[in-house]
C-alpha positions in Angstrom: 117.2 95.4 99.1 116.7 95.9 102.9 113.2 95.9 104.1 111.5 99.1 105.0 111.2 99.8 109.2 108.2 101.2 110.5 107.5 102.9 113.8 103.6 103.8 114.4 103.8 106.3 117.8 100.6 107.7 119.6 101.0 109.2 122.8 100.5 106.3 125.5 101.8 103.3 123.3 98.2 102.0 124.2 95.4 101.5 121.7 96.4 103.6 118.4 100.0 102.6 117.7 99.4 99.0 119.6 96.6 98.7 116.9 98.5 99.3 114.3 101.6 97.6 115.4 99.1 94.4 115.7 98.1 95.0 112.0 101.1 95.8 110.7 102.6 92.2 112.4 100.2 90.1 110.7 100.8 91.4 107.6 104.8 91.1 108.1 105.8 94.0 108.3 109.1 95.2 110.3 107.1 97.7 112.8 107.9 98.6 116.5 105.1 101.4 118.6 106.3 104.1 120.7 104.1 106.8 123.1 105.6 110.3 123.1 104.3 111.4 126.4 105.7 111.8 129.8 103.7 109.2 131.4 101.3 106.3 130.1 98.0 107.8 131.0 94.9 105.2 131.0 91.5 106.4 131.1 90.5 106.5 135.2 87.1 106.0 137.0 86.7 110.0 136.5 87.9 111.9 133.2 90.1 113.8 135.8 91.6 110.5 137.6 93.3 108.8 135.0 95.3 105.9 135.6 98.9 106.7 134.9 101.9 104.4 135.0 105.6 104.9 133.7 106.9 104.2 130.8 108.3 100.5 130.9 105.6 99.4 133.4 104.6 95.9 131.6 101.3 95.3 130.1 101.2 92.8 132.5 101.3 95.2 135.8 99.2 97.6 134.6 96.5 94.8 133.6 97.0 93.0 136.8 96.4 96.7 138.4 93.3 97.4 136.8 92.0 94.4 137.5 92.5 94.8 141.3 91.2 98.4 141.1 87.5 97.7 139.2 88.0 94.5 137.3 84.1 95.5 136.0 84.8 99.1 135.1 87.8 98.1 132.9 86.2 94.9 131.6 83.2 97.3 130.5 85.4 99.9 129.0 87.5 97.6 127.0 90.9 98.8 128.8 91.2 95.1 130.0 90.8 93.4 126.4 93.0 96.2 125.0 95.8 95.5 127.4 95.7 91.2 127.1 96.5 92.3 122.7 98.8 94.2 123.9 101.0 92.0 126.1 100.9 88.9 123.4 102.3 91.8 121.3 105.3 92.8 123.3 106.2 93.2 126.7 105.7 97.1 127.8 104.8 100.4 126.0 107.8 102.1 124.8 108.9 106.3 124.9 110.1 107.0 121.8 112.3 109.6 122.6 114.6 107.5 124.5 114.9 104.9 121.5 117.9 105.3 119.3 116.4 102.7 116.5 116.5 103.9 113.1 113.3 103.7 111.1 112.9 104.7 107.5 108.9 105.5 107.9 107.8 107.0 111.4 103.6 107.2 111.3 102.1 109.3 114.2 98.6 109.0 115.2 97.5 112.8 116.1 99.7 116.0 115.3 100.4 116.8 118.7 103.0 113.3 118.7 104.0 114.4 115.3 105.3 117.3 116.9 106.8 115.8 119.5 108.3 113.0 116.8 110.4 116.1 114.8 111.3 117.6 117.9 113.0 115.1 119.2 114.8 114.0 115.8 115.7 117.5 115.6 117.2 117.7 118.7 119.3 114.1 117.9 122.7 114.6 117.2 122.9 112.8 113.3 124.8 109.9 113.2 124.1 108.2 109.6 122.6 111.0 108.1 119.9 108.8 106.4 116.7 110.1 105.7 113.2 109.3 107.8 109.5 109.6 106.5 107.4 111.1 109.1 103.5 111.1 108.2 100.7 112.2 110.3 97.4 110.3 110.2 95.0 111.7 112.3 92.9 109.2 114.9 90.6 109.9 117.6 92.1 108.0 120.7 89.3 105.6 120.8 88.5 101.5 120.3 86.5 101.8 117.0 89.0 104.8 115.3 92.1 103.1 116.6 90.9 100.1 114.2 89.9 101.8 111.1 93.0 104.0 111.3 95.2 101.0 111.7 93.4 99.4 108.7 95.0 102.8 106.7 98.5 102.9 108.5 98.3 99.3 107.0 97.3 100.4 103.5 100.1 103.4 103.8 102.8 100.2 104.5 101.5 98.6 101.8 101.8 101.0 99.1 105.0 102.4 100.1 106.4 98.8 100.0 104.8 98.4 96.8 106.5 101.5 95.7 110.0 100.9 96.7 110.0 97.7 95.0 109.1 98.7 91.7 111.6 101.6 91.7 114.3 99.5 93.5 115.4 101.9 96.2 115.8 101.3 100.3 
């Protein structure tokens, strides 16, 4: 029996699906993160200056860029810490639309991505025909939430691993 695939997706590929991507690692699972948006959009000096980099920009640049720009603001906010997880975790944040991995359980983080999820699996032209799970779980985009709702994407993996072994299917 194959092992099941997750993908966690928030909108940035930031702090809720890196979370959980961290979570779901340590515990073994096969998981990959994803962003939906158009740009990765940090939190800025001003709510309306946000930092906002490309999809595919490294963890590394973007920390190194912070840094340069108000190593104390981003130390203080936790943007810095949040980044150095996510580099030892993989190299850049992802878009999910332009991923063509297959996943048999796709877990968004707010309903606007879940949206965006179907939409774009919608508009894929089916290839295998094989079915995906797509379940919304609600977080607040922040430090603390991003945490507890990782510790409950982690309990989701866990009993729906637990279920597809005892009925044998995947």
């Amino acid at each position: 029996m194959a092992e099941l695939s997750f993908a966690v997706i928030c909108s940035s590929n930031m702090n809720r699906s890196m979370e959980a991507h961290a979570f779901l690692s340590k515990k073994g699972f096969n998981v990959r993160s994803f962003g939906t948006g158009d740009k990765v959009k940090l939190p800025g000096p001003a709510p309306d200056k946000p930092n906002c980099y490309e999809f595919g920009t490294s963890y590394d640049d973007i920390y190194n860029d912070l840094l340069k720009k108000d190593k104390t603001l981003y130390t203080q906010n936790g943007l810095l810490h949040m980044l150095d997880r996510n580099r030892r975790i993989k190299p850049d944040p992802e878009r999910f639309q332009i991923s063509k991995d297959k996943f048999d359980i796709i877990i968004t983080c707010e309903e606007r991505v879940y949206d965006q999820v179907l939409e774009c699996l919608e508009a894929r032209i089916p290839e295998e025909n094989t079915p995906v799970h797509v379940i919304n779980i609600d977080i607040q985009d922040n430090h603390e939430e991003a945490t507890i709702g990782a510790f409950m994407i982690c309990e989701l993996a866990a009993l729906v691993s637990e279920c597809v072994l005892l009925v044998g299917v995947g």
